[in-house]
C-alpha positions as CSV (number, residue, x, y, z in Angstrom):
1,X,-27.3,10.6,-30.5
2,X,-24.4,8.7,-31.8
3,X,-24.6,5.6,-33.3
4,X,-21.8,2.9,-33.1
5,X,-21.9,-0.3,-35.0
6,X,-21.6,-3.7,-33.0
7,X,-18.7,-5.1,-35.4
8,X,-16.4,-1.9,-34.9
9,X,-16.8,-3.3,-31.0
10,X,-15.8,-6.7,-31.9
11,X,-12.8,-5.7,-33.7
12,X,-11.7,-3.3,-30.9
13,X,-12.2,-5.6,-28.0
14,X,-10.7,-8.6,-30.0
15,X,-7.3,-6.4,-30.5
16,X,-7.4,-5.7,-26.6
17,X,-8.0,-9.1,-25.7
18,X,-4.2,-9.9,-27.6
19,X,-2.5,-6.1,-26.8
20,X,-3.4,-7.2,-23.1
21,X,-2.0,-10.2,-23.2
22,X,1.4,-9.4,-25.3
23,X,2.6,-6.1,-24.2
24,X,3.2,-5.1,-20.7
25,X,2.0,-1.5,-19.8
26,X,5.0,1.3,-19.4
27,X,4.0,1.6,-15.6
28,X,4.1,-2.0,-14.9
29,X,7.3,-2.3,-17.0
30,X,8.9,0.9,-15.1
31,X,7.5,-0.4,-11.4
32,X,9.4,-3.7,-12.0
33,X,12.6,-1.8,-13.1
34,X,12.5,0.5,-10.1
35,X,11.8,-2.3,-8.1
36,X,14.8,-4.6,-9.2
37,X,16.8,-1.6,-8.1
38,X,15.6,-1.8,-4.5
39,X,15.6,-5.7,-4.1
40,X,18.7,-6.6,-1.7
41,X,18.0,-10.3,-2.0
42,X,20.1,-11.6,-4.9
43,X,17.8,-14.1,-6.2
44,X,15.0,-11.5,-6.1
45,X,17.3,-8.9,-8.1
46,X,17.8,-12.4,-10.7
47,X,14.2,-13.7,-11.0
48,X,12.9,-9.6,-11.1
49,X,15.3,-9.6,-14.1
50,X,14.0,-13.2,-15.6
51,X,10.7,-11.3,-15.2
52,X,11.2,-8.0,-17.0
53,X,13.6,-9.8,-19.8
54,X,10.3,-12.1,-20.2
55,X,7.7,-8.9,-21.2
56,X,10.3,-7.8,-23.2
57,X,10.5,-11.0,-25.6
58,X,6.9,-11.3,-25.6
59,X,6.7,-8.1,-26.6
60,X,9.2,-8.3,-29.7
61,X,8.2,-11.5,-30.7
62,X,4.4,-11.1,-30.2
63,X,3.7,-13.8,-27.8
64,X,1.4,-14.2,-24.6
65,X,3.8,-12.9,-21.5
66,X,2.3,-15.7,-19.5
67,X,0.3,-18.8,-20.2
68,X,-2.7,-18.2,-17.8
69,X,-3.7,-15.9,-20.6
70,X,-7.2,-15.5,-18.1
71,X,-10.8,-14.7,-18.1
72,X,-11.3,-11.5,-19.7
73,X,-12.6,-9.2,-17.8
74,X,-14.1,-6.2,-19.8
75,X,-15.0,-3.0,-17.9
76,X,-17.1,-0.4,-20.1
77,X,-18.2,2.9,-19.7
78,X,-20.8,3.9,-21.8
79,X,-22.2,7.1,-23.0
80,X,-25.3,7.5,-22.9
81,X,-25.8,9.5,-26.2
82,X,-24.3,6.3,-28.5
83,X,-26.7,3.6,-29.5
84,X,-25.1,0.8,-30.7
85,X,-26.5,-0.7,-34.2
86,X,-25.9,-4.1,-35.2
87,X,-26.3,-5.7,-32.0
88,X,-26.1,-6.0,-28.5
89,X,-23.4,-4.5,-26.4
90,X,-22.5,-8.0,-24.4
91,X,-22.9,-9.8,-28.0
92,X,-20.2,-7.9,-29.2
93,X,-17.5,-7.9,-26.4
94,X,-18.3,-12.0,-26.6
95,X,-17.7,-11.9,-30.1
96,X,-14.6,-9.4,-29.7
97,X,-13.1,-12.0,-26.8
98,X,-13.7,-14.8,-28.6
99,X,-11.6,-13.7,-32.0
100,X,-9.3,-12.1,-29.9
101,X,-8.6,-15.4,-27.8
102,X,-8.3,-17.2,-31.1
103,X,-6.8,-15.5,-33.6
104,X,-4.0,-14.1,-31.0
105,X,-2.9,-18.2,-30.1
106,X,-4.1,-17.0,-26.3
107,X,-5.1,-20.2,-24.0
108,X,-8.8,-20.3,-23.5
109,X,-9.9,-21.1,-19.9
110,X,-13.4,-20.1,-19.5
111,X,-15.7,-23.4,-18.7
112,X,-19.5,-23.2,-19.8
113,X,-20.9,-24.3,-15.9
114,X,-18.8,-23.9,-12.7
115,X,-19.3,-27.2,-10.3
116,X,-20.6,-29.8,-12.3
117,X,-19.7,-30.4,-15.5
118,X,-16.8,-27.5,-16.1
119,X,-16.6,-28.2,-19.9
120,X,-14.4,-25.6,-21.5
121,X,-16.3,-23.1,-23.9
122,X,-13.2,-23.0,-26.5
123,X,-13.2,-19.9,-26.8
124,X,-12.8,-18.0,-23.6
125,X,-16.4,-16.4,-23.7
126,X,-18.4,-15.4,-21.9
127,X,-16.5,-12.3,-20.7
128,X,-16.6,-10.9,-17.4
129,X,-18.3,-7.5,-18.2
130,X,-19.1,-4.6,-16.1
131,X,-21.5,-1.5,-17.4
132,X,-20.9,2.3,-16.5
133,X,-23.3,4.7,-17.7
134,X,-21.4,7.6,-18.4
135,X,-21.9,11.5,-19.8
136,X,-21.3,11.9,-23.4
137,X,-20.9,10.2,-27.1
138,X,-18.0,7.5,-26.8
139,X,-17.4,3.9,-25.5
140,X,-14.3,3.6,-23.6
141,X,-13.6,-0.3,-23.2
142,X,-11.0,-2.0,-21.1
143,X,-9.8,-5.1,-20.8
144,X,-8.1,-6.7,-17.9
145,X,-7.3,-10.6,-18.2
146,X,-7.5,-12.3,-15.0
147,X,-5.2,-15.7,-14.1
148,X,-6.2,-18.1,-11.8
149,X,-3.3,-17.9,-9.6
150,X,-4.0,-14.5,-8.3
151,X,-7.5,-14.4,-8.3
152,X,-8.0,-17.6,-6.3
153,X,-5.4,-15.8,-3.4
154,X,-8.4,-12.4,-3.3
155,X,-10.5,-12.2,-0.2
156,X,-13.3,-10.3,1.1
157,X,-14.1,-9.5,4.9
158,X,-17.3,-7.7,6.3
159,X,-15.4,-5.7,9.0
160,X,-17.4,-3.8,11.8
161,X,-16.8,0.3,11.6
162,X,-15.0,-0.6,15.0
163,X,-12.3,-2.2,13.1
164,X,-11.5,1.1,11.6
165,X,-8.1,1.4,10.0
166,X,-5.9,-0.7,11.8
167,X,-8.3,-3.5,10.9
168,X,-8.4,-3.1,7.3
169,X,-4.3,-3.1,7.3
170,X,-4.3,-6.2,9.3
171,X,-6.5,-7.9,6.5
172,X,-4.7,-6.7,3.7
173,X,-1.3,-8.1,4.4
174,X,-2.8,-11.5,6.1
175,X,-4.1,-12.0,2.5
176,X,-1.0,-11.1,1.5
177,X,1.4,-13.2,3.8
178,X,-1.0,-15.9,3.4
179,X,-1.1,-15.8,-0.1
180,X,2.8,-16.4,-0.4
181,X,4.2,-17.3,-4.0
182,X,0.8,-18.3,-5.6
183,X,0.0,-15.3,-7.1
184,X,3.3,-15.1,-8.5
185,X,4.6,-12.0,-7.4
186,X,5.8,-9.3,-6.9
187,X,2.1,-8.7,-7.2
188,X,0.1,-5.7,-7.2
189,X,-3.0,-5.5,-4.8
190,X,-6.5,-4.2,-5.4
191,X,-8.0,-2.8,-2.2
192,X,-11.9,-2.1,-2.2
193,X,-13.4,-0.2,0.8
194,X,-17.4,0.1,1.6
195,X,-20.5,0.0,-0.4
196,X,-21.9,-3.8,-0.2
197,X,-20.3,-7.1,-0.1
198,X,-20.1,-6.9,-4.1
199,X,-19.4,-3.2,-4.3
200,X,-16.0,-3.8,-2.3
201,X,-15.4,-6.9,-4.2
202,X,-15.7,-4.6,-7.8
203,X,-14.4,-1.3,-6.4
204,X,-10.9,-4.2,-5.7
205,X,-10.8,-5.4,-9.3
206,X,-11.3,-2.1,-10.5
207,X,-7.8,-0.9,-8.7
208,X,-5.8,-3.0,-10.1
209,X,-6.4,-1.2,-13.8
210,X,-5.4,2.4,-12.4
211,X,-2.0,3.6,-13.3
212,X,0.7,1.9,-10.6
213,X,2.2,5.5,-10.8
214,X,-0.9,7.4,-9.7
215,X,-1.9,7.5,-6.4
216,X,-5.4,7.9,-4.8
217,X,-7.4,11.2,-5.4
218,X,-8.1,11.5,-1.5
219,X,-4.9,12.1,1.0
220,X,-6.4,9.8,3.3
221,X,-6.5,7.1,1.2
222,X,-3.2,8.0,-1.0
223,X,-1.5,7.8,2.8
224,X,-2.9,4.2,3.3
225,X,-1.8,3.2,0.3
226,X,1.7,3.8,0.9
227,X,1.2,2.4,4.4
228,X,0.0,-0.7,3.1
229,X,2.4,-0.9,0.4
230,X,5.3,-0.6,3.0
231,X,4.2,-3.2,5.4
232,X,3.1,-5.5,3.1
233,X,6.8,-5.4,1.8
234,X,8.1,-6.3,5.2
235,X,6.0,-9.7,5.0
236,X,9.0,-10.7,3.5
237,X,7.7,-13.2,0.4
238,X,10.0,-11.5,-2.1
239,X,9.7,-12.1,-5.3
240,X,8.3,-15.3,-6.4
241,X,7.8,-16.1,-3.0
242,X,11.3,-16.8,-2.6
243,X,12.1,-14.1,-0.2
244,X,13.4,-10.4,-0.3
245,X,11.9,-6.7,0.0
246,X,9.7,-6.6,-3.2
247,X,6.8,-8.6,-2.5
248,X,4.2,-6.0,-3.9
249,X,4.7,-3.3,-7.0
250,X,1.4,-1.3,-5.6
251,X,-1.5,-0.9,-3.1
252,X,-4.5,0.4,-5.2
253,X,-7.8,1.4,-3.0
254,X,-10.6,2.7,-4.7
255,X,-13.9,3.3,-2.3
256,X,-17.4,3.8,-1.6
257,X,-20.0,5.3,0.8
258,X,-21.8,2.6,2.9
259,X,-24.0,1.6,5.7
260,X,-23.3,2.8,9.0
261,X,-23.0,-0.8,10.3
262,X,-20.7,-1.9,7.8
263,X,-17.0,-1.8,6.9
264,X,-16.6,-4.2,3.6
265,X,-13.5,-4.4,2.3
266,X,-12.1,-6.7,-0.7
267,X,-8.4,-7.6,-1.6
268,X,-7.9,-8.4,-5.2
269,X,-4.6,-9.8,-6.3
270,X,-2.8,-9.2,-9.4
271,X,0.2,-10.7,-11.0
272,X,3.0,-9.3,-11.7
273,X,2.0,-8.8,-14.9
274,X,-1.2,-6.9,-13.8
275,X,-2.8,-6.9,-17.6
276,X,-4.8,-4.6,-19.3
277,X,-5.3,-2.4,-22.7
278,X,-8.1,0.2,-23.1
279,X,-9.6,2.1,-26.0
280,X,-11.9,4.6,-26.7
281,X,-14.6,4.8,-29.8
């Protein structure tokens, strides 16, 4: 059994919480190149550029790329030979978030109840954390801060098994198309497919932190990807929502086994941006 203490936690996740929001990842950074060299629309090739000349000064001058620095969304997988001293797991990440969000300047938009009252927290906890129990003797921790913009364009749908593929790709790009410039794209898209209503939703959130340059494991599911990623190109919102080819960087799916009544599937939105640092202790 390896031991891990709580604070060495809290310092990791509250450097994520600013790496995340400062410093574009290289395949989000080389996506948005390669796509301002397919962009025919002018404008698009101009605001593609405004957009990769922005990561680039936030990155030199250590500054948030975008104001909605987000909720953070924390996704952990933990091995089940560390016990961590000092602690709890979520009291840690909280603390991490919170010095992160603070020390690193980063806006803080979490509010303490959702309908009523919506008074801000000030300091961007609680975190939004999902639990893996994992093989082995390390933590790996990732962070992926979520705007507003994006998140409120996601969608889920409870499709019958009838609906079958054609069904799921008519979903995807109607979120899309009717999503439009809100989420600020060229976005990429998070597709979750089967489990539960709240498997689908996770299994979407949980595609948008997979490499942009790495495909699906399964063929069948690598071809819809690039199916999806071609025709929700031709919706023709362009970047910014101002027209052209590039709507979307990447489709992501990740999937599940389900019921034999049931075809969930969930479409989670990501900014351009699409944010997130990891590390492993």
């Amino acid at each position: 059994m390896r031991t891990i203490e709580a604070g060495k936690i809290t310092e990791a996740v509250a450097k994520l919480a600013v790496e995340a929001n400062y410093y574009l990842g290289d395949d989000v950074h080389q996506a948005l190149v390669e796509a301002q060299a397919k962009e025919e629309s002018p404008l698009g090739r101009e605001i593609l550029a405004q957009i990769i000349e922005n990561a680039r000064i936030a990155r030199e001058e250590d500054k948030p790329m975008c104001q909605d620095t987000g909720l953070a969304v924390v996704f952990v997988e933990l091995g089940q030979d560390v016990q961590i001293v000092g602690g709890t797991l979520v009291e840690a990440i909280n603390a991490g978030v919170a010095k992160g969000y603070q020390e690193g300047y980063l806006r803080k938009s979490a509010v303490q109840e959702p309908l009523f009252n919506r008074k801000n927290t000030g300091d961007n906890t609680p975190a939004i954390i999902h639990v893996d129990s994992v093989p082995g003797d390390k933590i790996k921790i990732t962070l992926a801060p979520k705007g507003a913009g994006s998140e409120n364009m996601s969608a889920l749908k409870m499709l019958k098994p009838s609906d079958g593929v054609q069904g799921v790709k008519k979903f995807v790009v109607e979120t899309v198309a009717n999503a439009g410039s809100n989420p600020c794209p060229p976005i990429v898209v998070g597709v979750g497919i089967g489990g539960t209503m709240e498997k689908a939703a996770l299994l979407a959130k949980k595609a948008l932190i997979r490499p942009l340059d790495k495909r699906n494991d399964h063929p069948e599911y690598a071809k819809l990807e690039a199916e999806l990623l071609e025709l929700v190109n031709k919706t023709g919102v362009g970047p910014q929502g101002l027209g052209g080819r590039i709507t979307a960087l990447a489709v992501n799916i990740e999937w599940f086994p389900t019921h034999i009544a049931m075809l969930p599937v969930a479409v989670n939105i990501n900014c351009h941006a699409t944010r997130h640092a990891e590390i492993v202790l």
